[in-house]
N, C-alpha and C positions, 0 to 999 in steps of 0.2 A: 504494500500500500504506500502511499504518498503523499502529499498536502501538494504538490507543486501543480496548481491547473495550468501550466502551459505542459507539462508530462504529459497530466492527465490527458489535455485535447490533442497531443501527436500521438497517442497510443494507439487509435483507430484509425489512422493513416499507416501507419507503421504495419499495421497485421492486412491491410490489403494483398491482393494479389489475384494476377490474371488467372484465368479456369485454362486447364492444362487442355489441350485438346484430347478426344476419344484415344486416339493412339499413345498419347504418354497417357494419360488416368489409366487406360490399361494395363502398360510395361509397368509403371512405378505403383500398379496397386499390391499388397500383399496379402496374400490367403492365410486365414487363420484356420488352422489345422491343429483335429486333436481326436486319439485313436483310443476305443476301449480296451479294457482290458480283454477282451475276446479275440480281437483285432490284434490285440503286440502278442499274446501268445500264439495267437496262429503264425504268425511272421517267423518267431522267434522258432519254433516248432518245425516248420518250414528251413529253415538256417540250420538247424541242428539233424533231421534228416538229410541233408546234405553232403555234410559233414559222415555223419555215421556213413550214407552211399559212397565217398571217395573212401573214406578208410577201411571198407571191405573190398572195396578194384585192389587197394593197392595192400594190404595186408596192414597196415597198420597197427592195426588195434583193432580186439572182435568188438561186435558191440555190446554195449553195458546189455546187461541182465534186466535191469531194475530201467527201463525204457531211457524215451532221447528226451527228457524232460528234467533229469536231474544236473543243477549245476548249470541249467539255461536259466538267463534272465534279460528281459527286454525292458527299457525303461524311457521315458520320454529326455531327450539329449539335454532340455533345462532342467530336469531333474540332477543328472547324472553329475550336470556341473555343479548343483548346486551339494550334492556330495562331496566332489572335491573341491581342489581349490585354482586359483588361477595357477601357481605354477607347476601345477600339476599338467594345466594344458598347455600350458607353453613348452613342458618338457616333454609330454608325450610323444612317442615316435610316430605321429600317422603317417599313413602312406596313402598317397591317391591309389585307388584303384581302376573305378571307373568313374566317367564324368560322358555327359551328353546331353544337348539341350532337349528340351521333350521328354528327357526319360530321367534326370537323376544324376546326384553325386555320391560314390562311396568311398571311404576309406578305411581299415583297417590296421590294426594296433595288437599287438603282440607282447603280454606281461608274464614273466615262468609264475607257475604258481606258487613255487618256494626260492627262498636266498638258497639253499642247499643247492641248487644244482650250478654245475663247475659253472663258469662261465663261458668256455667255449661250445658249452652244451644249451646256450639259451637262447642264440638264433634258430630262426625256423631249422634250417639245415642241419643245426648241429641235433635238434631236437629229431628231427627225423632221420636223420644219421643212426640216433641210437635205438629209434624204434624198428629201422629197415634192418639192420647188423650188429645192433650191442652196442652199449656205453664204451666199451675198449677198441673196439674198431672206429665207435666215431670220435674220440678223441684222437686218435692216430691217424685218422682222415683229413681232422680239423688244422694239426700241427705240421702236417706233409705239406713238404715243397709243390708237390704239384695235387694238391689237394681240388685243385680248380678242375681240373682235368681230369681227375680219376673216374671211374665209374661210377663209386660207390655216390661219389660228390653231386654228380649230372642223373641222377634218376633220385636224387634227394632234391635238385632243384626241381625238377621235371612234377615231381609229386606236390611239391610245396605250389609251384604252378596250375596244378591241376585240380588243388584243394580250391584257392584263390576262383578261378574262373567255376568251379560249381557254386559256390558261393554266387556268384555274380548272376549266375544264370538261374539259379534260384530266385533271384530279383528282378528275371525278366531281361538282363544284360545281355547283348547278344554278341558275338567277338568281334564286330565291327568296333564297340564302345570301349572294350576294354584299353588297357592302355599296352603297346608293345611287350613291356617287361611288365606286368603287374607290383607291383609294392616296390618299386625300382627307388620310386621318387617322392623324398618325406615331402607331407603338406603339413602348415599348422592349422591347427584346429578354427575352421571357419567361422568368424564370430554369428553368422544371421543362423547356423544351422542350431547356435545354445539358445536361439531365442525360443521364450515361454510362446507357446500357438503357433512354432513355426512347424510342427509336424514331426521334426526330425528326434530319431530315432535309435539308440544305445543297444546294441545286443550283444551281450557276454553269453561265449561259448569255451567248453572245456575244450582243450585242444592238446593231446600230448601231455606235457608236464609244464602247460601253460594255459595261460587264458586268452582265446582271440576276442579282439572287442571290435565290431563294426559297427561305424557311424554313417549312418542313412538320411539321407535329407532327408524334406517332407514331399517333394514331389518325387522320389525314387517310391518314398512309401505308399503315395495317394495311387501309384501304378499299380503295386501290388495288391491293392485293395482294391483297384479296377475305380476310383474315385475319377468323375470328370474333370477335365483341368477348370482350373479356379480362373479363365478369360480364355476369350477367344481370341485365337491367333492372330497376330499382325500380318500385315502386308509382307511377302516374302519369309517368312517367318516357315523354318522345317518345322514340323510336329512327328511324336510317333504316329502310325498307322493304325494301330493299334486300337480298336472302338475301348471305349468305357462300356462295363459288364453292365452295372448299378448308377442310379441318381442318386444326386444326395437325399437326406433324411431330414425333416424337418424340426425345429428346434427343441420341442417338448419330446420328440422319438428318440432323438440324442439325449436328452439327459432323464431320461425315465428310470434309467439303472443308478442314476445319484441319489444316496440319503439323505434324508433330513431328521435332526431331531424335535419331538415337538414333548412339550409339559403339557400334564392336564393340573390344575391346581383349583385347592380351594381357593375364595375369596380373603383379603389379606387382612388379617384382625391386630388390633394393639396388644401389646402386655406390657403390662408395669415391671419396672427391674427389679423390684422388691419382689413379686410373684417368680420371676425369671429365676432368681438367686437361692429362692427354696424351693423348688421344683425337684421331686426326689420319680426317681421309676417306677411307674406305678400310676404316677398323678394321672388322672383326665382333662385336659383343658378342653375349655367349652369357648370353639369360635361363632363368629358371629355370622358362619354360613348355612342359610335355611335350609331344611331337609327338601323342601320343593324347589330349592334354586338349583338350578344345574353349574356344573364345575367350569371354566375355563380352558379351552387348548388354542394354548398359543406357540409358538416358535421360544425352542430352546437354545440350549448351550453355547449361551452369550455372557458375557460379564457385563454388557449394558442394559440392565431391564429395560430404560427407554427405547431401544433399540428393536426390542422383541414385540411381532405381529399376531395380535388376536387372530387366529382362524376360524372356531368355532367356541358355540358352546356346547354340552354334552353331559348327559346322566349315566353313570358307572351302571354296570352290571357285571355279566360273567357268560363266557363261552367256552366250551370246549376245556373246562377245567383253567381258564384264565377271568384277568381280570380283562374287560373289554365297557367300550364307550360306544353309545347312539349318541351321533351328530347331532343338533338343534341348529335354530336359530339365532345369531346373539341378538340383544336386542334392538340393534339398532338395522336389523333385517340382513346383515350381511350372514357370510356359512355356508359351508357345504352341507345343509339341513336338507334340503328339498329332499331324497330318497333316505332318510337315518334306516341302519340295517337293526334291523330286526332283532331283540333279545331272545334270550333263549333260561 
């Protein structure tokens, strides 16, 4: 705020500005994106069958007993960051892997699961080294002069390669997108892909004797969820070919699976602190709410009672061995009264 009325009267001059044409309001608008939890486990599920597919082609590792769901976790990329910290993604190693307009950016990252394993056993290669031939051949792989060249070395890359693009094509990537070398080339961590509503997408998968983490934007994910693009193409502008499956959903469809909590409470009565201070177990307090009035249900689990919204009002009973409420009217005719369910 301010006292200065000459501030005050440039202020609304200052916030003008020309209306962008249809084609920039288009390019510079941003889709707000956000996936349930059915959605990132299916993704994630998805990613992790993958994985389990290459690691039975190439002998890796049988797969787990106990299914592909243990040790997978998919989260939303603001989340993830808001778990760690900035230098955590400054330092991260990602690597582009694919990138393509229409379809999507990914990158993946590579953590061992424990400080115990050597160090020359924590690159993918050294990691697959010891799963293709033993910890003692791939340390004598890793330490050899022509380690680049050997066999053992080029079907550990070859694999590590193979893992990389199933991944990829599990997300619809197709080897046009990929990049020549896959994981060739570190990227830092894209600041718009941590943004909250931007879609994008965190999935840790067990990997060897490490954890792969792939970072998925929000339009690689809206593809795989078959989501129509959030604007219509520019002039010249590639798109994939690719039809959308599904339409969006509309707003109350999308949050129908979020909770709420709500209080039924009696009406609110005084006591004296002299009463308060002898109050032993046992006592009865007599409030000042009628046995013909009905309860209150408003919105709870707030620390600002000003804050909190009457819904209805409502007389207690019992169902099915609980306690249960018929709806009413409050009195000022608002409520979801009109149908109250039935006592029993």
């Amino acid at each position: 705020m301010t006292d200065d009325p000459a501030l005050a009267m440039r202020r609304p001059a200052a916030r003008r500005a020309t209306l962008l044409s249809p084609d920039a309001s288009a390019r510079d608008a941003r889709a707000l994106r956000a996936w349930s939890d059915a959605e990132r486990d299916s993704l994630a599920r998805a990613l992790a069958l993958a994985v389990q597919r290459w690691a039975a082609d190439w002998g890796v590792s049988r797969v787990p007993a106990h299914g592909v769901d243990a040790g997978v976790r998919c989260v939303a990329a603001s989340e993830w960051a808001r778990e760690t910290n900035a230098a955590v993604h400054a330092a991260a190693p990602w690597h582009k892997l694919a990138a393509a307009s229409g379809v999507g950016r990914l990158w993946w990252a590579l953590e061992p699961a424990s400080t115990t394993v050597p160090t020359r056993l924590q690159s993918a290669r050294g990691m697959l080294l010891a799963r293709l031939f033993g910890a003692a051949a791939a340390v004598g792989t890793a330490v050899g002069g022509d380690a680049t060249s050997s066999m053992a070395a080029e079907l550990a890359d070859q694999a590590w390669t193979g893992c990389l693009r199933a991944l990829a094509a599990a997300l619809s990537f197709d080897a046009a997108t990929l990049d020549a070398e896959p994981g060739a080339v570190r990227d830092p961590v894209p600041a718009d892909a941590l943004q909250p509503w931007s879609g994008s997408l965190v999935v840790m998968l067990p990997w060897c004797d490490a954890q792969l983490a792939l970072l998925i934007d929000g339009e690689c994910a809206a593809r795989f969820f078959k989501v129509p693009p959030a604007r219509a193409p520019l002039a010249g502008e590639r798109t994939s070919a690719k039809p959308a499956a599904t339409a969006s959903v509309p707003v109350l469809q999308a949050v129908a699976a979020q909770r709420l909590t709500l209080d039924v409470a009696l009406a609110p009565f005084d006591l004296g602190l002299g009463a308060l201070s002898a109050m032993r177990v046992g006592d009865v307090l007599q409030t000042s709410h009628r046995l013909d009035a009905p309860l209150i249900v408003h919105t709870g689990n707030t620390a600002d009672a000003g804050k909190r919204q009457t819904i209805a009002a409502a007389f207690l009973g019992q169902r099915d061995g609980q306690r249960a409420i018929e709806l009413q009217r409050n009195a000022d005719g608002s409520g979801h009264g009109n149908e109250p369910a039935a006592r029993r």
